[in-house]
C-alpha positions in Angstrom: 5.2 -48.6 -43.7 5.6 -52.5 -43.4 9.2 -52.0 -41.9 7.5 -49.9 -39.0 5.0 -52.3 -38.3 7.2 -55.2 -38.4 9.7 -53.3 -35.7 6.6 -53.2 -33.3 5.5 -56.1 -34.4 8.9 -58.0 -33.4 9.1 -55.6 -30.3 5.1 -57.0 -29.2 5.5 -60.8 -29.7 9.2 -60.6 -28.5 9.4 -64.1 -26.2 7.8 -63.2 -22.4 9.8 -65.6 -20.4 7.3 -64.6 -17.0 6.9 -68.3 -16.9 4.1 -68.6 -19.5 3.5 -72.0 -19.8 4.9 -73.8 -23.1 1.5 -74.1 -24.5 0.5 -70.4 -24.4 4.3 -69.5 -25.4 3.4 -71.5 -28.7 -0.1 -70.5 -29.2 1.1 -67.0 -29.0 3.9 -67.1 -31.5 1.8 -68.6 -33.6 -0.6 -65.8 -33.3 1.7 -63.2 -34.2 3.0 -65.1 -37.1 -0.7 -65.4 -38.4 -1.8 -61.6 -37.7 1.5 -60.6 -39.5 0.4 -62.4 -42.5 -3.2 -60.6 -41.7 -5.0 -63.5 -40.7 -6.8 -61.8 -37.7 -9.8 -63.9 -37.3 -7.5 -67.0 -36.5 -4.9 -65.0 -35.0 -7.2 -63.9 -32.9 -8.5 -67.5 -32.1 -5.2 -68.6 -31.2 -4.0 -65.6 -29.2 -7.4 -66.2 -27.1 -6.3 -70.2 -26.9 -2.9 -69.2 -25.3 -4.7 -66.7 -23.2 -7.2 -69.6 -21.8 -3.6 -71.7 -21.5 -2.7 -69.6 -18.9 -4.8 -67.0 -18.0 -2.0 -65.4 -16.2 0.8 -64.9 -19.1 0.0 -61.5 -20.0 1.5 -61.4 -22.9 -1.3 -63.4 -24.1 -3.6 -60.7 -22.9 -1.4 -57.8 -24.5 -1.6 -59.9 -28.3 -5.1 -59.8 -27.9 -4.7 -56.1 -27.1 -2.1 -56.1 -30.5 -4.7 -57.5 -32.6 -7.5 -55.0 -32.6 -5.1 -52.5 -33.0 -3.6 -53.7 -35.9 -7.3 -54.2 -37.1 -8.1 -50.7 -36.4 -4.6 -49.3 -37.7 -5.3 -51.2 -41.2 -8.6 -50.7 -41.5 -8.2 -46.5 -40.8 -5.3 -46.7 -43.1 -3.6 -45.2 -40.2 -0.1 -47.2 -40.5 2.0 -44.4 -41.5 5.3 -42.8 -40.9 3.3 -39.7 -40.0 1.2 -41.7 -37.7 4.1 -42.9 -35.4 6.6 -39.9 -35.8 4.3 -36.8 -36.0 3.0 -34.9 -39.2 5.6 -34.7 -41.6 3.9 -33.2 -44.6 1.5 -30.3 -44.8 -1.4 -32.5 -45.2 -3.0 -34.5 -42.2 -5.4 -36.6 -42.9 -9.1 -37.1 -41.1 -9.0 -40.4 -40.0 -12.6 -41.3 -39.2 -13.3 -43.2 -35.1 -12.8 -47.0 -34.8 -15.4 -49.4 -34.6 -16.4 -49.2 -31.1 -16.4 -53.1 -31.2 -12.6 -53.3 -31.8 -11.7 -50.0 -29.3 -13.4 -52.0 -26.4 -11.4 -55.5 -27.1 -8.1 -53.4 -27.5 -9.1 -51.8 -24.2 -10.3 -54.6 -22.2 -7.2 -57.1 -22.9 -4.9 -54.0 -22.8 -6.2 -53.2 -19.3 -6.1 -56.7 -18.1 -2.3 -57.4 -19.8 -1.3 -54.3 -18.0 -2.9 -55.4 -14.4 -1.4 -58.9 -14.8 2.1 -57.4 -15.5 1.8 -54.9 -12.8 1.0 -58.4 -10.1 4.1 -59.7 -11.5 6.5 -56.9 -11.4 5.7 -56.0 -7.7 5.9 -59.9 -6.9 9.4 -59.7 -8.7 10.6 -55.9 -9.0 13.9 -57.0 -9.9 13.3 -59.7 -12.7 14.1 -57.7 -16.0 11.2 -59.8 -17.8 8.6 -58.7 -15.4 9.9 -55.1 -16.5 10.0 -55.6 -19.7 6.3 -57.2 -19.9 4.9 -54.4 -17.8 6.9 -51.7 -20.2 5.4 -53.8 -23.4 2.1 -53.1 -22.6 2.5 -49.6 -20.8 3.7 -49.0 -24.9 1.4 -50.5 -26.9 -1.1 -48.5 -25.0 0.7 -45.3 -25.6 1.2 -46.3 -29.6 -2.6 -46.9 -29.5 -3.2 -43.3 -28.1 -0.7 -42.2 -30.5 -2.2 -44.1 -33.6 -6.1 -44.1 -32.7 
């Protein structure tokens, strides 16, 4: 269970080179290194610093996306094999909604990351970071389908 979140983990704070400014590139690895250690009220804080760093590094807006779903995931007990791969055993288990609170940050910085990443990649269709921002968030909103 922890190596699967730490593989998506890795793949979401992976470095976004779409010149982020240095400040929200620190703020944001910082962020990641406090959620992983499930510190998600000052993750949180310091994801939304980077964010308000440059409000135009979406990657900022995608960790503040990451967070609530993490939040969720934990708090569901939903971070399973058989969340991410499918039913594997006989047994599924009920998981209950999340707290509409944490559903609307996930979707409202999920929805923003994505729109930001879409302005860059059809500035720069060619730049494999732009790609690889806009194909980021385009999964984290398909695990959070997947996992919610």
């Amino acid at each position: 269970m922890k190596s699967i979140l730490f593989v998506l983990l890795v793949l979401v704070a992976a470095p976004a080179a779409i010149e982020a400014n240095p400040e929200s590139a620190r703020r944001r690895a910082r962020a990641y290194e406090l959620a992983y250690n499930l510190d998600y009220e000052e993750a949180t804080r310091e994801m939304a610093a980077a964010a308000s760093a440059d409000p135009q590094d979406a990657a900022a807006e995608r960790g503040l996306a990451f967070i609530p779903w993490l939040l969720i995931s934990h708090t569901r007990g939903a971070a399973t094999v058989d969340e991410y791969l499918g039913s594997l055993s006989q047994e599924n288990v009920a998981l209950r909604q999340p707290p509409p609170a944490l559903a609307q940050r996930f979707n409202t910085h999920a929805d923003r990351a994505l729109k930001l990443a879409e302005d860059v990649m059809n500035a720069k269709p060619d730049d494999p970071d732009a790609l690889y921002e806009f194909g980021a968030v385009v999964g984290l909103k398909a695990a959070y389908v997947a996992t919610v």
